[in-house]
N, C-alpha and C positions, 0 to 999 in steps of 0.2 A: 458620505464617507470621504474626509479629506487624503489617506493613505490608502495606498494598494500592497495587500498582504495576500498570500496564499505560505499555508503551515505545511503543505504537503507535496512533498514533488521528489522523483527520484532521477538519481544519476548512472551515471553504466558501471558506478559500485555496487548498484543493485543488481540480479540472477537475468532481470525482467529492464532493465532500464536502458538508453540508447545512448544520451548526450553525456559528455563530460561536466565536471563544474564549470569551466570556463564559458562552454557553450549555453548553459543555464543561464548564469549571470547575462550574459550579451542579452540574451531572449527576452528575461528580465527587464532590462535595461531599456528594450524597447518598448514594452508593456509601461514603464514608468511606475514600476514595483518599487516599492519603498523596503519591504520588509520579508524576507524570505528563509523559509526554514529547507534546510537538508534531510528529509527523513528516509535514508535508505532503506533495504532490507536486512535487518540484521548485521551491518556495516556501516564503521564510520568514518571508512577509510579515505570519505572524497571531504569529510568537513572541513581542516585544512585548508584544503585548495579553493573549496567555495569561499573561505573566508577572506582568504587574499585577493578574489577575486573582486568580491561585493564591497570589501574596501575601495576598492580603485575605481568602480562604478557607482560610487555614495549608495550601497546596497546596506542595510542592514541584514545580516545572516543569522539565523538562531544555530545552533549544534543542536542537530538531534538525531534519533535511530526510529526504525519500527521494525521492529522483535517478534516472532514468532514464538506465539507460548499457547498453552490450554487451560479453560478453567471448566471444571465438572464437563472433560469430556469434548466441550467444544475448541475447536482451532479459532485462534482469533490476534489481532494485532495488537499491539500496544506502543504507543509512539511515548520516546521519553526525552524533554524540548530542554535547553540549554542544560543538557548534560557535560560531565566533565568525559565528553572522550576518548581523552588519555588515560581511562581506567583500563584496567589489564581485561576485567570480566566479558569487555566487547568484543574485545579481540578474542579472545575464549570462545564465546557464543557466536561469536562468527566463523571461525574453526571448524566446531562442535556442529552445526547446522551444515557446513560443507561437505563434511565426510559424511554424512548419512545420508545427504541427497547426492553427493557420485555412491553409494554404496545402492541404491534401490534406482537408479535410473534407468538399467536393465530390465528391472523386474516390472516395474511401472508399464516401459515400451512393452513387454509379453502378453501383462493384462492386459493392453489396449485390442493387442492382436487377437488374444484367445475367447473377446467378448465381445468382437466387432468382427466385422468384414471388409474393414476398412484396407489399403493397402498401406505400409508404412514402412518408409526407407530407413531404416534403424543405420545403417553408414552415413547418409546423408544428414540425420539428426547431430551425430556425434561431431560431425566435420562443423556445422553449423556451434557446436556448445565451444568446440576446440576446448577441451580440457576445463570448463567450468561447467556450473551446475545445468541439467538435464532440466531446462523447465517445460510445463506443459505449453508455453506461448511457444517454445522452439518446435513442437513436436508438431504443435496445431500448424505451425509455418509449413513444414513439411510435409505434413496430412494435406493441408487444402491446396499446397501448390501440383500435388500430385493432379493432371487431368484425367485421369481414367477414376478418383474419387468425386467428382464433380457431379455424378449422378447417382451418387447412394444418397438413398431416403435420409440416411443421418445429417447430412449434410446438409438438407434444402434449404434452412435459413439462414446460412452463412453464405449465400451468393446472389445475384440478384437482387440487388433491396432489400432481401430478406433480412428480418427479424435482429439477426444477431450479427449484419454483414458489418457495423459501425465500426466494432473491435473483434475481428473474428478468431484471432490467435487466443484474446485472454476469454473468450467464449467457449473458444474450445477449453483451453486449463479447465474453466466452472466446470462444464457438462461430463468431462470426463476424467477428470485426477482429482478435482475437489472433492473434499470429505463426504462420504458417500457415493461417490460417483463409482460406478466401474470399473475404473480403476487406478484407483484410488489405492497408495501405498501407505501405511500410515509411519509418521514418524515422531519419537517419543521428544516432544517440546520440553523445556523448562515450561512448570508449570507460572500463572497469569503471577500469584504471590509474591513467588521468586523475583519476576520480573518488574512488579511495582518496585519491590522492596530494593531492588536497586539501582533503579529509576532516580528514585528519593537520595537511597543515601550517594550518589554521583552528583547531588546538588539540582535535578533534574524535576522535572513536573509530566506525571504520567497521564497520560490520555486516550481514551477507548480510542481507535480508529473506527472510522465508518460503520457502527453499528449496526447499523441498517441491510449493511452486505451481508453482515457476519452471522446475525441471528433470523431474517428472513421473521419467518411465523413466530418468532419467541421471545419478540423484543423485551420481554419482562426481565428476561437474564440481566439483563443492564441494571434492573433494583438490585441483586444479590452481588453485582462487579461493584457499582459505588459501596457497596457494605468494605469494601475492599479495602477502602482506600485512597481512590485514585483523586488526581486534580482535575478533570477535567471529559469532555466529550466532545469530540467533531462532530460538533451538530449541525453543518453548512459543509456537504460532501456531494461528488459527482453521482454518487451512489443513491443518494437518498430521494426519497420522494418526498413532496409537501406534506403528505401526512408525518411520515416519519420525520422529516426535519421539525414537524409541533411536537411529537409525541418526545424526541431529547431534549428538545429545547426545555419543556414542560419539566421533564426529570430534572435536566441540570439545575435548571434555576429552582425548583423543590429542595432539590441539595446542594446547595449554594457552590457549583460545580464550574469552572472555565468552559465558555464554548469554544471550541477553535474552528477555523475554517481552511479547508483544504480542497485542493484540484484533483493530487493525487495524478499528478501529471508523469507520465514515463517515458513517451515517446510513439514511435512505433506502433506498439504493443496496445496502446489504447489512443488512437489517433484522431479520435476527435477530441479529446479531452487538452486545453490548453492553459498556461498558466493561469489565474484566477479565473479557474471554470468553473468552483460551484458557484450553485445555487445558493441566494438569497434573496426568499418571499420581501414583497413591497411591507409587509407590515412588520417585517424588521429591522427592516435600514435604517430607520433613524435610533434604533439599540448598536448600530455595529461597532461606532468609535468610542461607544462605554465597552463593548465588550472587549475592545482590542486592549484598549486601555486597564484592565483589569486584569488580562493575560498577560502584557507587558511590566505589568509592576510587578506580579508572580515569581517572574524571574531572575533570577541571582545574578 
């Protein structure tokens, strides 16, 4: 692979993210990243600033978002890559996801308490968000910094080596606010449709995020998402396993689909995870500069 690209990485525009654009690029810059996409959380408020940034450090920047939407029920991401931005809708759906998650951030903290026996400094949570969204990585901060939680059973594989100590903040979100979890708030997404459909018309190319995360035991959902639509699948994610990175590979190129590859880098929050951290099996490196190259021509 003559270029260094990673399509997935967030900024502290995102709920969950730490670094600014500025300090991306720099990061970048020492990784000797050629090509870098901004995919926040349902905000695009930092693409701007990465772009002025990655100019000046010969960076190439894509504009992109990952969106929060549902299809048949499940929660799931959708990233949409040289989008036009400056559409109003982003800004909309970025609004629209705010005020529903400060409106259940209370209620979420309650479940935690009335189906645990965990202790939870619900002041200390809120000082820590200062006025932005309640995420489970803030609560899990709070949860495990408390030492009198340090020895409830729930805990044991988030300390010590244990199990889940790598990323234990976004460990905790999974185990206890992720859909199904206990508790778990639910919040009504634009549905996945919606969200392709204007993806596209923003001049944009939609793309499943990490699948693999997202359907666990069901990865067939992804036959009935391509019915959809979409350009493309992150089939080289932090997320995935080598099984699963054959099993989208296999789909995409079935349906003549982009693979993209991402880190999904945040900070903090998932801190082993560093720019160009996924995965890429030895038996498909020498497909990666058609594949890059096929995403890059995609783009408008």
């Amino acid at each position: 692979m003559s270029r260094n690209i990673d399509l997935h990485m967030h900024s502290l525009y995102s709920d969950d993210g730490e670094f600014s654009p500025e300090e991306i690029i720099a990061m970048g810059k020492k990784e000797e990243m050629e090509i870098m996409a901004l995919t926040d959380h349902n905000s695009v408020k930092g693409v701007d600033e990465m772009t002025e940034y990655g100019k000046k450090a010969g960076i190439k920047v894509i504009s992109g978002v990952e969106i929060d939407c549902v299809y048949k029920g499940i929660n799931l991401h959708m990233i949409g890559y040289g989008i036009d931005h400056k559409r109003k809708e982003f800004l909309e759906i970025e609004n629209e996801i705010f005020e529903k998650e400060m409106a259940i951030a209370k209620i979420k903290i309650e479940k935690l308490k009335e189906n645990t026996d965990l202790i939870v400094n619900e002041e200390k949570i809120f000082k820590i968000a200062a006025g932005n969204i309640v995420t489970g990585e803030i609560i899990g901060e709070v949860v495990l910094g408390e030492e009198k939680n340090r020895s409830n059973p729930l805990l044991k594989e988030y300390f010590n080596n244990g199990a889940k100590s790598d990323m234990p903040f976004v460990h905790f979100y999974w185990d206890f606010f992720s859909q199904g979890r206990i508790a778990y708030v639910p919040i009504e997404f634009r549905s996945m449709t919606e969200i392709v459909k204007l993806i596209k018309e923003s001049g944009g190319l939609a793309v499943l995020a990490h699948p693999g995360n997202n359907f666990k035991n069901c990865l067939e959902i992804a036959d009935d998402i391509i019915k959809e639509g979409i350009d493309g699948i992150e089939v080289f994610s932090t997320y995935h396993s080598p099984e699963q990175i054959d099993y989208f590979y296999n789909r995409a190129e079935k349906n003549n689909l982009l693979m993209t590859f991402g880190s999904d880098f945040h900070g903090k929050n998932k801190p082993h995870i560093r720019l160009k951290g996924y995965p890429v099996p030895e038996k498909y490196e020498g497909m990666k500069e058609k594949l890059v190259e096929d995403f890059m021509g995609k783009l408008k």
